[in-house]
C-alpha positions as a Markdown table, in Angstrom:
| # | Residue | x | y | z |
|---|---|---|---|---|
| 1 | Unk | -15.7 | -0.1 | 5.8 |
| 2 | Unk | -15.4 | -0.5 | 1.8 |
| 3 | Unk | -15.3 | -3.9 | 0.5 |
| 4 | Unk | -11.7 | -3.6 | -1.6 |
| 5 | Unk | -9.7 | -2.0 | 1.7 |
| 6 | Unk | -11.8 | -4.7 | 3.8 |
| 7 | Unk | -10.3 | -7.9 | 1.2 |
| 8 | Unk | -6.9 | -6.0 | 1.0 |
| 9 | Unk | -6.7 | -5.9 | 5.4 |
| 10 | Unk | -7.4 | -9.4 | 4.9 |
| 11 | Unk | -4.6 | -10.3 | 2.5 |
| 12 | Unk | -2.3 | -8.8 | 5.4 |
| 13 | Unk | -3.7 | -11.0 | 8.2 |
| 14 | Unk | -3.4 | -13.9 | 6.2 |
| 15 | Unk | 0.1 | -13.3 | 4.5 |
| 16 | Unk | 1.2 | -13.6 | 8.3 |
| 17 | Unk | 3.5 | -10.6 | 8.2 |
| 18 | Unk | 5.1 | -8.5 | 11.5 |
| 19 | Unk | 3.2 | -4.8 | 11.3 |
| 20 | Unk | 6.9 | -3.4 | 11.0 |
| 21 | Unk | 7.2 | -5.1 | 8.0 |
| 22 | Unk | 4.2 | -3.4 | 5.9 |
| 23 | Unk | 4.4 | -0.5 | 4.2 |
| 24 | Unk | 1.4 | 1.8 | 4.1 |
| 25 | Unk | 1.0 | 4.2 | 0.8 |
| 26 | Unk | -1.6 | 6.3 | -0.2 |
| 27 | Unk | -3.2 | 7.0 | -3.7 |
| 28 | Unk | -3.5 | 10.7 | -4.5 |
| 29 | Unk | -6.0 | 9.9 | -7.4 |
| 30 | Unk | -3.5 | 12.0 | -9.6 |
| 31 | Unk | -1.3 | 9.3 | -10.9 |
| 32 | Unk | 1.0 | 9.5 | -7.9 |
| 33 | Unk | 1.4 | 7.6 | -4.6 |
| 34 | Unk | 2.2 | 8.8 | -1.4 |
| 35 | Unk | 4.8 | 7.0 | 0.8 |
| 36 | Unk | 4.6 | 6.6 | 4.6 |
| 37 | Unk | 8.3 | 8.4 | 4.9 |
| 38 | Unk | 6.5 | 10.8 | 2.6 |
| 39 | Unk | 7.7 | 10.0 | -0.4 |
| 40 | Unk | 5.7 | 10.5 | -3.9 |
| 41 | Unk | 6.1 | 8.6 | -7.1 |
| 42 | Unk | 4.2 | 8.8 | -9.9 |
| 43 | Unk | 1.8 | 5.3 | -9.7 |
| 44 | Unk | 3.9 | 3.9 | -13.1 |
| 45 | Unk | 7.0 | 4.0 | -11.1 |
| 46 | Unk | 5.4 | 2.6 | -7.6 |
| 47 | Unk | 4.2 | -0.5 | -9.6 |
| 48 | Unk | 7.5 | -1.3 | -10.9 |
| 49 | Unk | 9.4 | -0.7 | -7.9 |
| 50 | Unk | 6.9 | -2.9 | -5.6 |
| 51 | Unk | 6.0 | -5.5 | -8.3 |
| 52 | Unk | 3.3 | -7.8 | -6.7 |
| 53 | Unk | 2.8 | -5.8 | -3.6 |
| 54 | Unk | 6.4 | -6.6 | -2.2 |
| 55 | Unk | 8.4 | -4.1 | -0.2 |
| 56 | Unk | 12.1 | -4.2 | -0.6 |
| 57 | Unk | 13.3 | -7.0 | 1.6 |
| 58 | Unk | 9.8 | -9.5 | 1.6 |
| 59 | Unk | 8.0 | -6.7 | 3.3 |
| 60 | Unk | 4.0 | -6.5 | 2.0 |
| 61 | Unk | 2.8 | -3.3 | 0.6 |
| 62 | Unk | -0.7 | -2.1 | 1.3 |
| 63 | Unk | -1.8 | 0.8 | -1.5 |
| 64 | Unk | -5.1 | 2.6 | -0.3 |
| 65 | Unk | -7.0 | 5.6 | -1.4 |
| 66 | Unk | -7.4 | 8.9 | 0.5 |
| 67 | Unk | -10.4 | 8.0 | 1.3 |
| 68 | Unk | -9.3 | 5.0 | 2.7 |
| 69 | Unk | -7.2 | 6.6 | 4.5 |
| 70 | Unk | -9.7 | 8.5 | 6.4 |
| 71 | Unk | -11.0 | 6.0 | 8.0 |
């Protein structure tokens, strides 16, 4: 597993927060972010809208690259 998804899992187990409360998205490596509903924003907008890695009501926000995401 690569170290920086490794230390990101980690800030989840010890931030304490209920799995339906963490919102998985997915770097495209074009400049835009891929939602788990399936949404897209361009990375700019994704960093404003989730400032610190918060989800809209305290939820944590994991970003991850595709290839991440293949694992």
């Amino acid at each position: 597993m690569r170290r920086d998804l490794e230390r990101r899992l980690r800030q989840i187990e010890v931030a304490d927060v209920r799995s339906d409360r963490i919102e998985i998205w997915v770097d495209q490596g074009d400049g835009t972010v891929c939602g788990p509903r399936g949404e897209r924003l361009a990375r700019q907008a994704f960093d404003h809208a989730h400032p610190h890695g918060r989800a809209c009501g305290g939820g944590l926000v994991l970003v991850i690259d595709a290839q991440d995401a293949l694992l």
